[in-house]
C-alpha positions as CSV (number, residue, x, y, z in Angstrom):
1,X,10.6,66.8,-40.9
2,X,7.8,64.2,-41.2
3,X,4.8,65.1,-43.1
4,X,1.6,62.4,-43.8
5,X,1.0,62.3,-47.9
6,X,-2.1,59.6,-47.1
7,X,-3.4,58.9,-50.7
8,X,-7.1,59.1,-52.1
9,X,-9.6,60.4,-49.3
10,X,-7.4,61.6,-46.4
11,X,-4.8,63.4,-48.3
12,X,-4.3,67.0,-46.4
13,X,-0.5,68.1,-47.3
14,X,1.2,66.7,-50.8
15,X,4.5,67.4,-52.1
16,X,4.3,69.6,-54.7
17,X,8.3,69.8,-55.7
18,X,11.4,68.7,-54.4
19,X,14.8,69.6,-56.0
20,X,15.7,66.6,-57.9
21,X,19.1,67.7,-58.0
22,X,19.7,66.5,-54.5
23,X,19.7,63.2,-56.2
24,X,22.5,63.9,-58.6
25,X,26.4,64.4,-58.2
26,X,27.3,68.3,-57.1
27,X,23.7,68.2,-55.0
28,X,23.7,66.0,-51.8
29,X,25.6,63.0,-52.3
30,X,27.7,62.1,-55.7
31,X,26.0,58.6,-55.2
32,X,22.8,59.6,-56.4
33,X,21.0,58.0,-54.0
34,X,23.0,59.3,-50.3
35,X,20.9,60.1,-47.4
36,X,23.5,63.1,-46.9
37,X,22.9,66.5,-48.3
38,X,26.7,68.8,-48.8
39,X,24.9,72.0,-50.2
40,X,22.7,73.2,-46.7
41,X,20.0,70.9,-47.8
42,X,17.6,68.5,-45.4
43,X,16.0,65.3,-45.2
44,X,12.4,65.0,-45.6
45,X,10.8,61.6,-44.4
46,X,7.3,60.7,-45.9
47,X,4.8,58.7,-44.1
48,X,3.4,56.0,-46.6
49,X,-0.2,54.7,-45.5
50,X,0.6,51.2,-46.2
51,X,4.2,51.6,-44.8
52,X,5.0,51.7,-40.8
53,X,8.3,53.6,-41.2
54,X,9.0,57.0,-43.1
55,X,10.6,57.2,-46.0
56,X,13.3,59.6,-46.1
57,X,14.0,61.9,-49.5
58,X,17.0,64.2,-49.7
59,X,16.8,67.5,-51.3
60,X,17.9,70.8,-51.4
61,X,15.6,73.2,-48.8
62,X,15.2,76.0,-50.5
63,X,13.4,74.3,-53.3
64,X,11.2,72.2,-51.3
65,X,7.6,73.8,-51.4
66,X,4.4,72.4,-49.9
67,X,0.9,73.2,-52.3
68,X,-2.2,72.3,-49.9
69,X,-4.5,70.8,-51.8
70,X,-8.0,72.7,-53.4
71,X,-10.9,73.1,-51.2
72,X,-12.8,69.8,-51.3
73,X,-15.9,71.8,-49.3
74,X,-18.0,71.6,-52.2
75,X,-20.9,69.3,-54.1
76,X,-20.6,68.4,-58.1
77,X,-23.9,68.1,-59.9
78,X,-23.9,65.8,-62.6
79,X,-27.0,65.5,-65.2
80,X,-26.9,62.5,-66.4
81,X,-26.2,59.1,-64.1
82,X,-24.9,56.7,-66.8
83,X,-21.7,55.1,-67.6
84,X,-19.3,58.2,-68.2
85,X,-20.3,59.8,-65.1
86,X,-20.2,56.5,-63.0
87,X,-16.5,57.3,-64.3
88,X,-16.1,60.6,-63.6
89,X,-17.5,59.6,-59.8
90,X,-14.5,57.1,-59.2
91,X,-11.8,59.5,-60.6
92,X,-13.2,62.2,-58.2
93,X,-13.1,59.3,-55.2
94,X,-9.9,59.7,-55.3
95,X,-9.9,63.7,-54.4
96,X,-12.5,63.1,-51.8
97,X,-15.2,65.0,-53.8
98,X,-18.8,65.4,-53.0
99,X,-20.9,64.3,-56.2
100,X,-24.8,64.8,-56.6
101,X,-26.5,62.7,-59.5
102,X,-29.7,63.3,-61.9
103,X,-31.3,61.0,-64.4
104,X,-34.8,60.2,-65.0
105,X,-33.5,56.1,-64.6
106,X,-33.9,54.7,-61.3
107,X,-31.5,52.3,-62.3
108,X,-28.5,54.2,-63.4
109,X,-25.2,53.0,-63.3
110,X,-25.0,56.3,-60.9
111,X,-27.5,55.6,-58.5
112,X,-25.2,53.5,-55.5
113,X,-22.0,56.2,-56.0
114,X,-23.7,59.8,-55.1
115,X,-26.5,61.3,-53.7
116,X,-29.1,60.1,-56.3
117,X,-32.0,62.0,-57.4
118,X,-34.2,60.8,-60.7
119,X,-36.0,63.1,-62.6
120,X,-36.1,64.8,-66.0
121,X,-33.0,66.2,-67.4
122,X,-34.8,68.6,-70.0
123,X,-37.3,69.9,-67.6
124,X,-36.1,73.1,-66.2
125,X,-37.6,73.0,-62.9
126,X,-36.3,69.7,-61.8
127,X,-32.6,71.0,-63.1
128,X,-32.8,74.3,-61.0
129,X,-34.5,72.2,-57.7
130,X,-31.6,69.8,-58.2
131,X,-28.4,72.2,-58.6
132,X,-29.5,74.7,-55.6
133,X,-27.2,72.9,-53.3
134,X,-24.7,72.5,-56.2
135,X,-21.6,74.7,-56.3
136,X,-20.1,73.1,-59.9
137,X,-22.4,71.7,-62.0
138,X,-21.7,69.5,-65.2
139,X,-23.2,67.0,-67.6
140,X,-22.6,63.7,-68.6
141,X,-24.8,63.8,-71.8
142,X,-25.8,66.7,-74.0
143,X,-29.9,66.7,-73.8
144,X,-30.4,69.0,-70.9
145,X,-32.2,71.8,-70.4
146,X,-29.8,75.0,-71.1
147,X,-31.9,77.7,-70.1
148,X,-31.5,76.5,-66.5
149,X,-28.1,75.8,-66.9
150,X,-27.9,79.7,-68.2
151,X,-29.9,80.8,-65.0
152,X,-27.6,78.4,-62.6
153,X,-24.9,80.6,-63.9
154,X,-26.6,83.9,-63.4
155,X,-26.5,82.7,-59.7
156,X,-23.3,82.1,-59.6
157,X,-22.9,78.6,-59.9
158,X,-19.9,77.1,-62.1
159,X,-21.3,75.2,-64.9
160,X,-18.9,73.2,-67.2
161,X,-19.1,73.1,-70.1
162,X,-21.1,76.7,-70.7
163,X,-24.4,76.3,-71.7
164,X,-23.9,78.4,-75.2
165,X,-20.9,75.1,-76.0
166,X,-23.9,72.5,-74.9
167,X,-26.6,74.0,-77.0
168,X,-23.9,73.8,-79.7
169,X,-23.3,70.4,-79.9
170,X,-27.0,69.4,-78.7
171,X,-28.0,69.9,-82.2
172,X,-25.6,68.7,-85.3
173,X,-27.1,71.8,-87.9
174,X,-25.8,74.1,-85.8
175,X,-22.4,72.1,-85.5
176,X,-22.0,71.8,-89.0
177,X,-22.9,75.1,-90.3
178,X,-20.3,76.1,-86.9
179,X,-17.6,74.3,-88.4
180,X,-18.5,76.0,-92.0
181,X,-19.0,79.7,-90.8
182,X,-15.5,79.2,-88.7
183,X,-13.0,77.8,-91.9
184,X,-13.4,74.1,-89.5
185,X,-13.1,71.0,-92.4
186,X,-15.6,69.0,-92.4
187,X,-17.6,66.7,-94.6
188,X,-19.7,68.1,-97.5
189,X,-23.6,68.6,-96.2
190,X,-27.4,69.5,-97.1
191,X,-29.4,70.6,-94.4
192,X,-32.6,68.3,-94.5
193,X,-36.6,68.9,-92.5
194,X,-38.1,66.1,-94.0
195,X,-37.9,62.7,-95.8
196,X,-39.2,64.3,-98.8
197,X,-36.3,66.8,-98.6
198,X,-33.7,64.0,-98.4
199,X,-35.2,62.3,-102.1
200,X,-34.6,65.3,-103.4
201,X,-31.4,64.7,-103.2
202,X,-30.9,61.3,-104.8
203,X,-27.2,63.0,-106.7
204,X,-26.0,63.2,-103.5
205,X,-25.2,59.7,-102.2
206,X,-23.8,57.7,-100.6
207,X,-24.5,59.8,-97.4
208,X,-25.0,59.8,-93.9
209,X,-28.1,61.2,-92.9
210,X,-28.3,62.0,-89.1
211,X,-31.0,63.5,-87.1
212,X,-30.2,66.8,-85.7
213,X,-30.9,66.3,-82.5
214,X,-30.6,63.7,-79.1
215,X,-29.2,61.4,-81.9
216,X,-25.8,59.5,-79.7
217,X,-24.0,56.3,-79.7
218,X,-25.3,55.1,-83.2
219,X,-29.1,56.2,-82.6
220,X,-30.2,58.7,-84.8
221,X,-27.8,57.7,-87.9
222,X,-28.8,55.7,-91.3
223,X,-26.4,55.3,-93.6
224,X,-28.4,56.0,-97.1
225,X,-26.0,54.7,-100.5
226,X,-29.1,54.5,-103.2
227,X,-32.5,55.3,-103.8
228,X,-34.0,52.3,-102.4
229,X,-32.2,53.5,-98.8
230,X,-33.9,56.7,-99.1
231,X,-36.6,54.7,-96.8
232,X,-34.7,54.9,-93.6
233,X,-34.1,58.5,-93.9
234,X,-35.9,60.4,-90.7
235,X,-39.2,62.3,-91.2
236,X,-38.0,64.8,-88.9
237,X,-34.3,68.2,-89.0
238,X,-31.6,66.6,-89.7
239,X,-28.2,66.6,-91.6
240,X,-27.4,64.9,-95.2
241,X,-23.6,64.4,-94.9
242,X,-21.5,62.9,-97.3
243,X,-20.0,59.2,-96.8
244,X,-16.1,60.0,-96.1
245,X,-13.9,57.2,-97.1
246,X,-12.1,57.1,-93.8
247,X,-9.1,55.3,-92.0
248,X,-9.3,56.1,-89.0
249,X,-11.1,58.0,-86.1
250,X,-10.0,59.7,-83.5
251,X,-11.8,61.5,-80.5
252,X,-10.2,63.9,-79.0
253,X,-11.1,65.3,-75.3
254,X,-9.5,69.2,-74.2
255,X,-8.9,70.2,-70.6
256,X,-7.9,73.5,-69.0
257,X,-6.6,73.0,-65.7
């Protein structure tokens, strides 16, 4: 049997398992390695791309199984054309998936791997016209508009993560007092609305005081260890969280498959 497991974009048929014990003594041959199979079994040649001749495994039929790959008929919206979903893009090359990009930048790191489209990311209208054609849609940065995300679901579209965990983490009040409500450790905190709010709080520092929202990579954070720092706090809802005297920091990133 000859069947073509062509890599990255032409990939139809893949071997999902093969009985490995058709490479080990009392399965095939005692050599580990024979082309021979004792036990009933066959020999299954695969066609390399870069290779003109198959390549021949031995293994024991009844456990060989073939898995056709998932659907690829489908387009993947992604809000947000910067650098994690120019990443995303060239993982999903590989699967021969069909990508779709917003971002209001015309200039995006995005905008030569997809089917570029700029616009507003918060302004519901242009995130509905954009997903319509969009089976799966997902983002690669938190400040979107939800409610359309919400309303792309109602219509059946898949949208990952769900628009209740993005509003979460869009705003870092509603994480920490999350993390409090749900027994989660986490750094003391005062909820703050103003600068005024944050001097009255002077017994309380060092701190960290972070605006609660579209605050990411740095932006939105002053680090506030005496009065005289209380300057750089931000006029505007945001979180007073006590300096932690850390070693070490780790992000941590959960799939389901």
């Amino acid at each position: 049997m000859v069947y073509n497991t062509l890599t990255n974009t032409t990939s139809r048929w893949s071997l999902y398992h093969f009985c490995r014990s058709g490479f080990r003594d009392g399965c095939g041959s005692s050599n580990g390695g024979g082309r021979s199979n004792n036990t009933g079994g066959s020999v299954i040649s695969i066609k390399h791309p870069l290779s003109a001749e198959p390549i021949a495994l031995t293994s024991c039929a009844k456990f060989v199984q073939l898995k056709k790959p998932f659907s690829q008929n489908f387009t993947i919206g992604i809000l947000g054309g910067g650098q994690l979903g120019r990443m995303l893009i060239q993982s999903g090359i590989d699967y021969n998936l069909s990508f779709k990009v917003l971002d209001p930048d015309p200039q995006a790191p995005c905008k030569n791997l997809a089917d570029f489209h700029t616009g507003k990311l918060t302004d519901y209208e242009t995130v509905m016209r954009f997903a319509h054609d969009c089976e799966i849609v997902t983002i690669e940065i938190e400040n979107v508009n939800t409610q359309a995300l919400k309303d792309l679901a109602k219509q059946g579209k898949k949208i990952y993560p769900q628009p209740e965990a993005i509003e979460l983490i869009q705003d870092k009040r509603s994480q920490k007092k999350f993390y409090q409500e749900n027994g989660i450790p986490t750094a003391e905190f005062i909820l703050t609305d103003t600068q005024k709010a944050v001097e009255q709080h002077i017994g309380f520092l060092p701190a960290v005081h972070k605006l609660g929202k579209e605050g990411y990579d740095g932006r939105g954070v002053q680090i506030l260890k005496t009065k005289a720092d209380i300057a750089k706090a931000f006029d505007a809802p945001g979180v007073l969280e006590k300096l932690v005297d850390f070693e070490k920091e780790i992000s941590v990133i959960v799939a389901r498959t």
